[in-house]
C-alpha positions as CSV (number, residue, x, y, z in Angstrom):
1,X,79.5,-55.6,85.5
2,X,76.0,-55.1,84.7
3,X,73.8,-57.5,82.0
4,X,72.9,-55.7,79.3
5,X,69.5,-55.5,78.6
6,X,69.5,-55.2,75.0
7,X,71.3,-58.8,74.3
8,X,68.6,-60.9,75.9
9,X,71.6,-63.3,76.8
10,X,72.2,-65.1,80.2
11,X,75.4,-67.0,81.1
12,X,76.9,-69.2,78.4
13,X,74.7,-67.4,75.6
14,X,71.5,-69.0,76.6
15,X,68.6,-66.1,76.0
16,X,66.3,-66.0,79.4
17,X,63.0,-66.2,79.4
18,X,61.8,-62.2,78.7
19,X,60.0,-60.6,81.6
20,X,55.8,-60.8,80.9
21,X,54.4,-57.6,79.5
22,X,51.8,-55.9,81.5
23,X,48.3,-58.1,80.5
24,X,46.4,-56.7,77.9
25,X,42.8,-57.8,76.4
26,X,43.3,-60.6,74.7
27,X,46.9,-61.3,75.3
28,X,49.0,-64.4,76.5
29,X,48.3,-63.3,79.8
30,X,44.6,-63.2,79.9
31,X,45.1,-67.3,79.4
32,X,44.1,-68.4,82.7
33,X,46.0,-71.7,83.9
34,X,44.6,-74.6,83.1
35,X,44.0,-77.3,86.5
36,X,44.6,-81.0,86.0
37,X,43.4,-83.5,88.0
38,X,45.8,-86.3,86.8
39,X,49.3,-86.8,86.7
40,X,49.6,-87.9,83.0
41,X,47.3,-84.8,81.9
42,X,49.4,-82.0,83.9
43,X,52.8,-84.2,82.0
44,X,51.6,-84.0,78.8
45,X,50.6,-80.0,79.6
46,X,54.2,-79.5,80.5
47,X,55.7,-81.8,77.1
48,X,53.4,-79.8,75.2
49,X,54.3,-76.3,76.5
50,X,58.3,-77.0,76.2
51,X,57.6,-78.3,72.6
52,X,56.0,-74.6,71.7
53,X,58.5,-73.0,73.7
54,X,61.0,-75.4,71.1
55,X,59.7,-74.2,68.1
56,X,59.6,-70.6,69.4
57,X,63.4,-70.3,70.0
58,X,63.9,-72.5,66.6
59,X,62.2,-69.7,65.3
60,X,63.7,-66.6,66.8
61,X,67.3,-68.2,65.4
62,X,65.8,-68.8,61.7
63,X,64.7,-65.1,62.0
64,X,68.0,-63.8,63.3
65,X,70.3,-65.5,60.7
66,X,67.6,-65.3,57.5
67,X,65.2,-61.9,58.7
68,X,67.1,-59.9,60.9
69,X,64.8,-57.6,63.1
70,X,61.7,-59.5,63.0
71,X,60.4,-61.0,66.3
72,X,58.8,-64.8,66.1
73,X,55.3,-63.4,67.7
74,X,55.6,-60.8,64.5
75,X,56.0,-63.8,61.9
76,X,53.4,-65.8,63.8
77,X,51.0,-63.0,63.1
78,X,51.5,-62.9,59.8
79,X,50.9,-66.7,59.1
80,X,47.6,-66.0,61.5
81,X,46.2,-64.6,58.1
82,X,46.4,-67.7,56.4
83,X,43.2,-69.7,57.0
84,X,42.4,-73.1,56.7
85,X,38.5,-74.0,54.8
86,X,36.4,-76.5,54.4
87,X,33.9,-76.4,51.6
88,X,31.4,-78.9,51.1
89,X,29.7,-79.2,47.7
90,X,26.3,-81.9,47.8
91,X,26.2,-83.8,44.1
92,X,23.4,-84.5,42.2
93,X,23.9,-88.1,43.4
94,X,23.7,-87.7,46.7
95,X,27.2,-87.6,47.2
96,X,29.0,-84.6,48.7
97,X,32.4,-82.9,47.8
98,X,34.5,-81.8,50.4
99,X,37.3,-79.4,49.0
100,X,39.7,-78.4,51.7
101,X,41.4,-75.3,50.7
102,X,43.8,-72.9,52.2
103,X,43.4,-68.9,51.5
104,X,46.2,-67.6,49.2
105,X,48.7,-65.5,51.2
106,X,49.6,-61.8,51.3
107,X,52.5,-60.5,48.9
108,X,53.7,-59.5,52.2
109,X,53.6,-63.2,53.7
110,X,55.1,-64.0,50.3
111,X,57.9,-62.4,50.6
112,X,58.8,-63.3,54.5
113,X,58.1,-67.2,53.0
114,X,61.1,-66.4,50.5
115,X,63.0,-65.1,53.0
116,X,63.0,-67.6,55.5
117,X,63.3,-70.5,52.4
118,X,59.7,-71.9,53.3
119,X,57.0,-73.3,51.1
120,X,53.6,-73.8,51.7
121,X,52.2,-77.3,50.9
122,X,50.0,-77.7,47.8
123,X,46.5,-77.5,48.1
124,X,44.9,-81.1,49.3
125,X,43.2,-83.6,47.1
126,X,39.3,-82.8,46.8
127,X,37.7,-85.9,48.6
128,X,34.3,-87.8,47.8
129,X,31.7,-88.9,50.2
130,X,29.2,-92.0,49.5
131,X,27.1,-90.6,52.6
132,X,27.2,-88.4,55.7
133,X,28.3,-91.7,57.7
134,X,30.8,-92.8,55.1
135,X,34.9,-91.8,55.7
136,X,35.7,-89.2,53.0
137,X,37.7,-91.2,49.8
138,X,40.3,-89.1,47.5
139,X,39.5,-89.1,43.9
């Protein structure tokens, strides 16, 4: 009996790896591997790839009991639209605001949020700086 192709399942109903798509600009493939030259740094390489490959299959599982059909690479580019800013504001005193802010997400992005029972954190605190030198305070 032949696998079939369309379940993406191995033996015991573990999903194999998928086969790597020809490269294309841009994509996973044109990563080029990274050389270590110390144990510890090609270990923590390893911990930290297995932890994304983790959160990818936690993922793909959310997606398939909450939003059937969708893949976790298309979900991750949707949340590549959100975008994290800093904006600094100098004061009349010398001091400078610093107002980290993230941008407001697509209905679209809304709506996969919903779906998947997520919620985006609330905006930070704006933080105060005595001078350039100084650690940022909260107000």
């Amino acid at each position: 009996m032949e696998p079939l192709p369309a379940l993406g399942r191995g033996r015991g109903g573990v999903q194999e790896p998928q086969k790597p798509a020809p490269a294309k600009a841009g994509g996973d493939l044109a990563i080029r591997p990274v050389f270590h030259q110390l144990e510890a740094r090609v270990e923590a390489h390893v911990f930290i790839a297995f932890l994304a490959h983790c959160l990818h299959v936690t993922l793909a599982r959310r997606l398939h009991a909450l939003a059937p059909g969708l893949t976790p690479r298309s979900v991750l580019e949707k949340f590549a639209a959100v975008q994290m800013i800093d904006v600094h504001l100098p004061t009349t005193d010398g001091r400078e605001l610093l107002l980290t802010r993230y941008t407001e997400p697509e209905p679209e992005l809304n709506l996969l949020l919903k779906k998947l029972k997520l919620e985006l954190p609330a905006q930070p605190q704006p933080k105060i700086t005595a001078s350039a030198s100084a650690p940022p305070t909260p107000l």
